[in-house]
N, C-alpha and C positions, 0 to 999 in steps of 0.2 A: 820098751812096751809100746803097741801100738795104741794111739786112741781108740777110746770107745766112743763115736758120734753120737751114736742114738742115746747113748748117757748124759753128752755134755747139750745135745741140743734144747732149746727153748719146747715149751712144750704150745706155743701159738704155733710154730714151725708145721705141723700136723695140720692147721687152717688153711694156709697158706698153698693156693689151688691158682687154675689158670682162670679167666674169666669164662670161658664156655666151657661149661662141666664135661660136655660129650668131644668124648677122644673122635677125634675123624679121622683119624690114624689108624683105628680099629676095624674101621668099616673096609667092608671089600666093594673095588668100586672102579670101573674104568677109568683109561685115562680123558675122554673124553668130557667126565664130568661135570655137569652143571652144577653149581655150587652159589645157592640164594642165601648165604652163610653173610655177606658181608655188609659192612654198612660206613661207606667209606664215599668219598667225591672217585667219578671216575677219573682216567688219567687225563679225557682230552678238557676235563673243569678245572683241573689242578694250575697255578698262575705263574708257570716257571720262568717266563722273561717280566715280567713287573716287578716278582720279588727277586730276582738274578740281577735287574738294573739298579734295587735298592740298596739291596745287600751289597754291591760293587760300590754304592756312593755313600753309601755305611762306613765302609770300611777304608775310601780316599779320604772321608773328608772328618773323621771321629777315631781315630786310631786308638783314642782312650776307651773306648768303647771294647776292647781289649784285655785291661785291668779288669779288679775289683769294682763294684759299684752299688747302686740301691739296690736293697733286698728287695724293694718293695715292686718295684717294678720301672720303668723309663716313663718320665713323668709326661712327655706328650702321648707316649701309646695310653696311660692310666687315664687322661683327660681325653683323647678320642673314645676310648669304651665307655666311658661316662655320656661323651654327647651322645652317640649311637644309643645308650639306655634310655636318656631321654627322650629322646625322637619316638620312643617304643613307650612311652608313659610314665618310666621311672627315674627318674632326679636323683642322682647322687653324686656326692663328692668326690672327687676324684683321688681325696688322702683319702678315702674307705676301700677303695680298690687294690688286691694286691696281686702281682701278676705271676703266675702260674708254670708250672710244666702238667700244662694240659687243667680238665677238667678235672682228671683224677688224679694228680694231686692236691686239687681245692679240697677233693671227698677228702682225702687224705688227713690233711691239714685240720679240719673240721673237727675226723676222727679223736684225733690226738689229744684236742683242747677239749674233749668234751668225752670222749668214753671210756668207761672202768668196766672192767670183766661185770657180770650180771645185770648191768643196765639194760634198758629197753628202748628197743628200737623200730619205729614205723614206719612201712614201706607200702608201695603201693603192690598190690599184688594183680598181674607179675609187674614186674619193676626191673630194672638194669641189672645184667651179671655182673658187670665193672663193679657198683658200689657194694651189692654181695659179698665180692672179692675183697672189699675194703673194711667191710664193718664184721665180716666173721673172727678174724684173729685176734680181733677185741676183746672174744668172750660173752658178745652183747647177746640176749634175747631177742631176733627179730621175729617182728610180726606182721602181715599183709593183712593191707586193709582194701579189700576188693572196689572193681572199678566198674563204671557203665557209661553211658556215651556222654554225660558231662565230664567225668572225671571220678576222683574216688569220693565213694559212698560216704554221705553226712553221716548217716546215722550209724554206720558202722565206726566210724572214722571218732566223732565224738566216743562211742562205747570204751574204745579201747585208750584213748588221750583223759576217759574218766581213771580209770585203773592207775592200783596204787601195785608198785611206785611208779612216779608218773615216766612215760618213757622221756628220754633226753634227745631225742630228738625225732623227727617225721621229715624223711626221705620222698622228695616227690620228681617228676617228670612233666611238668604241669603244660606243656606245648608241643605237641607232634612225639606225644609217648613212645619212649624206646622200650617195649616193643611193640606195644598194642597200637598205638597213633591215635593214640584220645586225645585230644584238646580241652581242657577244663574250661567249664563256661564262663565268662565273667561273673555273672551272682555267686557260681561254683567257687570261684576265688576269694572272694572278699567273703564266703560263708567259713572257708578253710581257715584262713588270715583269724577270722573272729572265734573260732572256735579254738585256734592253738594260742593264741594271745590268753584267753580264757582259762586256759586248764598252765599257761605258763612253760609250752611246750616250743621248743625251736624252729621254725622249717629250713630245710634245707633245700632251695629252689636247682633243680639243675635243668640248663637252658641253652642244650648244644644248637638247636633246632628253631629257635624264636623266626630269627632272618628267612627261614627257609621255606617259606607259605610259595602255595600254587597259584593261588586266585584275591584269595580273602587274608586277610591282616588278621592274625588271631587275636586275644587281649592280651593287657598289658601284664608285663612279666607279676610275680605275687611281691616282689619287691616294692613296687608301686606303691601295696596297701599297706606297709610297715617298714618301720628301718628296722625292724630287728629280725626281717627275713634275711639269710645267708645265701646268696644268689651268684649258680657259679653259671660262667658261661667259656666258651671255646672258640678257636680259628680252626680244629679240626677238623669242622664241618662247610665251614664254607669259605675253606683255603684250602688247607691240607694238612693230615693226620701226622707227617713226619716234622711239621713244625714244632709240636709240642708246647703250643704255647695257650696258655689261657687264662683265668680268672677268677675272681672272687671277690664280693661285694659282700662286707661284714658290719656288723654294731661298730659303731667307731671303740665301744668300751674294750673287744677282743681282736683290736689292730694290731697294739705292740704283742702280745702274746704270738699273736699268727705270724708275725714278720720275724721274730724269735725263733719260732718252731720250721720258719721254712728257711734261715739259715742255717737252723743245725741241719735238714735236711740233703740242702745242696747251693749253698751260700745265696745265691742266685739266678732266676734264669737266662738264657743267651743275650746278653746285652745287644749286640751287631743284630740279631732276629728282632727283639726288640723294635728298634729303629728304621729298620725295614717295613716290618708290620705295619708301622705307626706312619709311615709316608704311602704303602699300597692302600689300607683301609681311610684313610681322609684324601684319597684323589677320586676326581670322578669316574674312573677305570672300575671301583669298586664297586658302585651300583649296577654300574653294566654288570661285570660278572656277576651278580648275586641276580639280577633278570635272568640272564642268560641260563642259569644253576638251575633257577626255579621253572623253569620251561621245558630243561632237559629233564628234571627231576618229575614235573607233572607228567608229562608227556610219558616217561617210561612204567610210572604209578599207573598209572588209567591202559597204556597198555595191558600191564599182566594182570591186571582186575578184568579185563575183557577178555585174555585169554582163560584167565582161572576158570570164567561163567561157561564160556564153551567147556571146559576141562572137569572141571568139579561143582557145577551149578548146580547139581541135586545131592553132592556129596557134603557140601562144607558151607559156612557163611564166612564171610569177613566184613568189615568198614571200611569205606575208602577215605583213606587221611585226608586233611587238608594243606598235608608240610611233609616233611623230614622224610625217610628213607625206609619206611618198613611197612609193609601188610603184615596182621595179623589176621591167620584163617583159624576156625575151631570145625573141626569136622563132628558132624552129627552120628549121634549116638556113643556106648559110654567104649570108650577106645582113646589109647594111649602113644603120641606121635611116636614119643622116644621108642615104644617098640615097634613102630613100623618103620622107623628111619634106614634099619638095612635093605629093607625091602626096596626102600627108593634108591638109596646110594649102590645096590646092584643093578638098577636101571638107568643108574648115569644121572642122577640128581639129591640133593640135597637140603636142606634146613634147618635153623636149630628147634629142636622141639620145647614146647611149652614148659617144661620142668628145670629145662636152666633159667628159669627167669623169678623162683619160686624159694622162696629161704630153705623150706623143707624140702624141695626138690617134688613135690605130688606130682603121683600123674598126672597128664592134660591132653586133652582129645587136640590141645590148639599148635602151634607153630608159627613159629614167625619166618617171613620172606624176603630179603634185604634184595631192593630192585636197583638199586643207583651205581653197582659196579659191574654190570652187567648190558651187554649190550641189547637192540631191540628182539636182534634173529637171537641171539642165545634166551633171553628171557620166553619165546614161542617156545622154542624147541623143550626149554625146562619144563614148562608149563604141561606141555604136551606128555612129557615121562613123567610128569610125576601123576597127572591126572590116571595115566595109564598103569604106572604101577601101585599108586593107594587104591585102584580099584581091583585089583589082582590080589594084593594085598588082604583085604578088609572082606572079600569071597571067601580068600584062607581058611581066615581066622572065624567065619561064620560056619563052612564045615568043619570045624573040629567038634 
């Protein structure tokens, strides 16, 4: 007899989605397409002879580096992330740090220790698909708590950390927001920290994007104003995304738990990366390229903000970040991207629309625009078809 799968599987299995809800597989779309989809270092930022030189003295001169080893992480990379936090406002130990596969396995890890099916959970609305991805299978209650150009709403923000049962945790983006690029204000910060300490609520700081400012130094990470913020941070934004290496700054009380939990997970991450990491980010090599990132990075932001304004300057608004990798536009009046998105990907361009970034999935007139894997002339040319086909578009749907 053959198995029956859909009998014996978990019924979380059903939650369990990609991180961007919209199939781009589905769309019909040349080959030439432009695709504002990604949010990644481009290839000529990526640091492939520094970390190839490390990784070769990694691996001459630490061959135990090979074996088994600390769960926890290679104890000079844990003490460089530490000083690097410092430098940024926030003091921690370097035993509170445990080192990661990626950002999202910190969400992950986080998850574990802290979520039971009909818990509650606070996000900012919109907020990251990744952690989406992470706290649905839970079973948890999320719920978005809207944002404006400090960051997310006090007053909304307290409403819902009053509510019984209290949720167990509040999910934030609080530096160069994936998707929106809010930067939360300093007063904004230390109001949040005071308000979740208050109702006995967790945060869960995630901070791909801190290092990654154009001009201005934003504030200090929300770990700064409490140790009992959980504060993750990554190299996949200003290394590279196939490193998979990153971080998490916890209560020293949910250390041994966490170090437990990401054993059983995957015993350890890459020790030999590891070691590499930990010699590329403490030589002076690294602040250059992190100048460099951030020049390339402003430079190609303020490009397609200047093209969008030729393209859609009566059609849409957006913010111009002061960091990280994404514009968020919101096109005027009440209109829904995800239903215009074929209209653009049959004009040869792309975005993900405002409703993947949304627990319920709502509609949303907005979209987000990932500018940093893309070159200058492609980023024109995108700008240009899509300005041309949401205007084609959006005529459509007015005569009908």
């Amino acid at each position: 007899m053959r198995l029956s799968w859909d009998r014996i599987l978990a019924k979380r299995v059903a939650a369990f989605r990609p991180c961007i809800r919209t199939d781009f597989s589905r769309l019909s779309a040349p080959p030439d397409t432009i695709h504002f989809t990604g949010g990644a270092p481009p290839v000529e930022c990526l640091p492939t002879e520094p970390l190839a030189e490390e990784l070769a003295r990694a691996w001459r001169s630490e061959p135990t580096a090979l074996w088994y080893g600390e769960t926890e992480g290679y104890r000079p990379l844990r003490e460089a992330i530490a000083a690097r936090l410092a430098r940024r406002g926030a003091v921690v130990d370097p035993d509170t740090i445990l080192v990661t596969q990626g950002a999202q396995q910190a969400i992950d890890l986080v998850a574990r220790l802290l979520l039971e099916p009909g818990d509650r959970v606070l996000v900012e609305g919109p907020t990251y698909f990744g952690a989406l991805q992470v706290f649905e299978p839970y079973a948890v209650r999320i719920e978005a708590v809207p944002l404006d150009e400090e960051g997310v709403q006090l007053e909304r923000l307290e409403e819902l950390l009053a509510r019984q049962p209290r949720p167990k945790l509040f999910y934030t983006v609080p530096t160069f927001q994936n998707p929106a690029g809010v930067t939360m204000s300093l007063e904004r910060r230390r109001a949040v920290v005071e308000l979740a300490e208050r109702y006995g609520v967790p945060i869960v700081e995630d901070d791909p994007y801190g290092d990654l400012w154009y001009e201005t130094v934003p504030p200090p990470p929300l770990r700064a104003f409490s140790e009992d913020v959980l504060s993750l941070g990554s190299f996949s934004k200003t290394l590279a995304p196939g490193l998979r290496v990153g971080w998490l700054v916890a209560p020293r009380y949910l250390m041994k738990p966490l170090i437990d939990a990401k054993e059983a997970a995957d015993i350890q991450s890459d020790r030999l990366l590891q070691r590499a990491i930990a010699a590329v980010i403490t030589s002076p090599w690294y602040e250059e390229h992190l100048t460099a990132a951030r020049r390339v990075y402003g430079t190609r932001c303020r490009t397609l903000a200047d093209a969008l304004a030729r393209e859609l300057g009566d059609l849409a608004t957006w913010r111009l970040p002061g960091g990280g990798f994404f514009l968020w536009v919101t096109l005027q009046g009440d209109v829904d991207s995800a239903a215009l998105l074929p209209h653009c990907a049959a004009a040869g361009v792309t975005y993900v629309p405002g409703s993947d970034f949304y627990p319920d999935h709502r509609p949303s007139p907005s979209f987000r625009l990932g500018f940093t894997t893309l070159s200058i002339e492609a980023m024109l040319v995108g700008a240009e078809r899509l300005g041309r086909a949401l205007r084609a578009a959006l005529v459509e749907a007015a005569g009908r």
